[in-house]
C-alpha positions as CSV (number, residue, x, y, z in Angstrom):
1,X,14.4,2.2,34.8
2,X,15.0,3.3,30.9
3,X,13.7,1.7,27.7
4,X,15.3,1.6,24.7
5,X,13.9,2.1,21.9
6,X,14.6,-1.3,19.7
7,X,16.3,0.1,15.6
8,X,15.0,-2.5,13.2
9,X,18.0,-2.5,10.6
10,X,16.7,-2.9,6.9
11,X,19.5,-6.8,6.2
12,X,21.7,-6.0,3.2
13,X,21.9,-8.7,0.6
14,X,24.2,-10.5,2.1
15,X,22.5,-10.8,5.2
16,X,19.4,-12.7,3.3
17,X,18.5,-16.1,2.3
18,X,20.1,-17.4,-1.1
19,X,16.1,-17.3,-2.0
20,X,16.0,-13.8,-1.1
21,X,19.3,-13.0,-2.7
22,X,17.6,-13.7,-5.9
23,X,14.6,-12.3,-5.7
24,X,16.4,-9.0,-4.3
25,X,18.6,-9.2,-8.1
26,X,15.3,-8.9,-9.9
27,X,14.1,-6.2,-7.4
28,X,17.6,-4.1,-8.3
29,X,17.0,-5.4,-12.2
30,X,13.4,-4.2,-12.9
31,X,13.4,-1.3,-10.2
32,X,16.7,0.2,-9.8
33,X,16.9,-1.0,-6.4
34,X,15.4,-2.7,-3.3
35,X,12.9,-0.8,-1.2
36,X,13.5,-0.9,2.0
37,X,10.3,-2.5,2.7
38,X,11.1,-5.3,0.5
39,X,14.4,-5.9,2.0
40,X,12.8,-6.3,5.4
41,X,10.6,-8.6,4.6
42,X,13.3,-10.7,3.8
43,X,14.1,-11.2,7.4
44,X,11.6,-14.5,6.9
45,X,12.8,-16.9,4.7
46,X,9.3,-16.6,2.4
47,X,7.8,-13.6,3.4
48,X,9.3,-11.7,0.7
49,X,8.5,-13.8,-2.0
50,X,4.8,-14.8,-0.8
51,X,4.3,-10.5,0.1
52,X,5.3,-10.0,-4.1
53,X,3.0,-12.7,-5.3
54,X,0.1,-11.1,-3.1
55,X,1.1,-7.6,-4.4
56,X,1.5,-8.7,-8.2
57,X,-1.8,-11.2,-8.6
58,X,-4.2,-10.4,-11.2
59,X,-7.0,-8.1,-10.4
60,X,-9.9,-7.2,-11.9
61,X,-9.1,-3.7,-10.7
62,X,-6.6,-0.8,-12.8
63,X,-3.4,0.2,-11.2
64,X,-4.8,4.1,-10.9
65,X,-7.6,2.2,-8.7
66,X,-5.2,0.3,-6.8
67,X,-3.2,3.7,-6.0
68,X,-6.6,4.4,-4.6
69,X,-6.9,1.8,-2.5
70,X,-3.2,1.4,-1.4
71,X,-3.2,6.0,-0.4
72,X,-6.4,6.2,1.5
73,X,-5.7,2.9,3.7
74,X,-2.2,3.8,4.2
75,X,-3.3,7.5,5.3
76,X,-6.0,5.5,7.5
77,X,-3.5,3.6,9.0
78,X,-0.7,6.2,9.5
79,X,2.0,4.4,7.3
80,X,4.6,7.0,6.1
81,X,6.5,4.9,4.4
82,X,3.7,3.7,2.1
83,X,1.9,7.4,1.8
84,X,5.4,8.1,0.3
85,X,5.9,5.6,-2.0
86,X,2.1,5.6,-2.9
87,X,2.7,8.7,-3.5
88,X,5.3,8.3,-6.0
89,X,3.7,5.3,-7.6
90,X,0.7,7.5,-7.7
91,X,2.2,10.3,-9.9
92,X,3.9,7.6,-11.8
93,X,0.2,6.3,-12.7
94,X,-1.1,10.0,-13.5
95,X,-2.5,11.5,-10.3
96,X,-1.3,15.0,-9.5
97,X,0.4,15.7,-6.1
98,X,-3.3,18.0,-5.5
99,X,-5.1,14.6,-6.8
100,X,-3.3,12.9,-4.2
101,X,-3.6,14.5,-1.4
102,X,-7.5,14.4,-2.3
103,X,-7.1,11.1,-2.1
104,X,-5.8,10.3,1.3
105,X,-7.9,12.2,2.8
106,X,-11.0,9.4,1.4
107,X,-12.4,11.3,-1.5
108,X,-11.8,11.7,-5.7
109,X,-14.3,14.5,-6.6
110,X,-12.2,14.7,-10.0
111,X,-13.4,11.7,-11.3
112,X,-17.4,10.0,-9.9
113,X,-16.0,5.9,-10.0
114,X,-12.7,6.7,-8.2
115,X,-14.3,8.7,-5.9
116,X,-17.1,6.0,-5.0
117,X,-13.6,3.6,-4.5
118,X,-12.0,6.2,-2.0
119,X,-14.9,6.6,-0.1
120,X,-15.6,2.9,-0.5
121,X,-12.3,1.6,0.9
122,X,-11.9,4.4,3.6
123,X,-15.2,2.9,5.5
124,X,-13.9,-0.4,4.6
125,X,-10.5,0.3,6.6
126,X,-12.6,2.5,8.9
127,X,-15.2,0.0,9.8
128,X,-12.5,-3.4,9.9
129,X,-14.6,-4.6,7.1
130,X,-18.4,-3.0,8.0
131,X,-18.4,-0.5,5.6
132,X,-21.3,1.7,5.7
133,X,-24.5,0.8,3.5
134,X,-24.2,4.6,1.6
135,X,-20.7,3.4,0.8
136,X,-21.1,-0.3,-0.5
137,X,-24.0,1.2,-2.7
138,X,-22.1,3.8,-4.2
139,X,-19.6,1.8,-4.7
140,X,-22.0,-0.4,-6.5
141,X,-23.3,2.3,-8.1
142,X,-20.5,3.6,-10.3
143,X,-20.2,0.1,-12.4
144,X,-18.1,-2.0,-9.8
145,X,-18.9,-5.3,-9.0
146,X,-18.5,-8.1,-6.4
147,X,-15.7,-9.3,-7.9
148,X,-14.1,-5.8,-7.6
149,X,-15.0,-6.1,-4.0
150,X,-13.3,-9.2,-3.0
151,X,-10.0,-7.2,-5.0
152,X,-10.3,-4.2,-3.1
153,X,-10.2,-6.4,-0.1
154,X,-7.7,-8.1,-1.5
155,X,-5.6,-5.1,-1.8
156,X,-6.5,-3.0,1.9
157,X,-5.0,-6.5,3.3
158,X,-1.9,-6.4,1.0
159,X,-1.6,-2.8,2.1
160,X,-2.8,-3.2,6.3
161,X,0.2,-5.8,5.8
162,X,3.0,-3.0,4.8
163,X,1.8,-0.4,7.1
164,X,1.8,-2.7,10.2
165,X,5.4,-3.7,9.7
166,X,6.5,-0.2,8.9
167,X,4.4,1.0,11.5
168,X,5.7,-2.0,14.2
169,X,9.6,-1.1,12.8
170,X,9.8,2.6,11.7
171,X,12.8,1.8,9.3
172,X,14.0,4.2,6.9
173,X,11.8,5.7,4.0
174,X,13.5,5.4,1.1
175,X,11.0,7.5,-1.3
176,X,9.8,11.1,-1.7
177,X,8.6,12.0,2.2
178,X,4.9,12.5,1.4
179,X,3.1,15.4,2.8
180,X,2.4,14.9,6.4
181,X,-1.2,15.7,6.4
């Protein structure tokens, strides 16, 4: 007996909620267009919009640090799509592509405090949540707080949230491929 493999299509705008539909104009107005990502989480009628008001609540935490956060768990969890378009957003918030690539791998010797957050986040992801004492110190160490905590938490469950449905669906990449490392 044969499988076959199931293709999860990205829908097209018209194949989306009138909800959707509008949310996916302002995606095309303030981006250019609609990640594919997006689009498929506009298979469920809220999804979409309750994924963008995770991904765009206010944080304690810089969008360099987020990058952090958002590269080393989606290395962790083996998302292409979002180590490509981390990667992107990454350069777009100063990192270098060598910077990077230091950074999924769960370090940032260039700079002490970002380095504390890689390393940080990368038992965090590691662990399910039991990061290791050396790391939680650290992290305390180079001036974050508990409040920063509960955000980067906040964000590795944004992010475990895209790689799992990229991961469970394998649809197109529409960014940069990132180096496979």
């Amino acid at each position: 007996m044969t499988t076959t493999e199931r293709v999860f299509a990205v829908p097209t705008r018209a194949e989306v909620s009138a909800d959707n539909q509008g949310i996916f104009d302002g995606l095309q107005k303030n981006l250019g267009f609609v990640p594919n990502l997006y689009a498929y989480f506009a298979k469920n009628d809220t999804a979409l919009g309750d994924y963008l008001a995770l991904q765009n609540r206010k944080s304690t935490l810089r969008a360099k640090e987020r990058e952090v956060i958002n590269l080393v768990t989606s290395q962790i969890n083996g998302c292409r799509y979002c180590q490509s378009a981390h990667t992107a957003l990454g350069k777009m918030n100063g990192f270098t592509e060598e910077q990077i690539i230091e950074i999924r791998k769960g370090t940032a010797s260039f700079d002490s405090k970002l380095d504390a957050l890689a390393k940080f986040t990368a038992s965090v992801v590691e662990n399910r949540g039991r990061a290791n004492e050396a790391s939680k110190e650290a992290f305390f160490e180079a001036g974050y707080n508990e409040a920063n905590m509960v955000d980067v938490v906040m964000v590795i469950g944004d992010k475990i949230i895209s790689n799992y449905l990229h991961n469970l669906t394998g649809f197109e990449i529409d960014f940069p491929l990132a180096e496979t490392l």
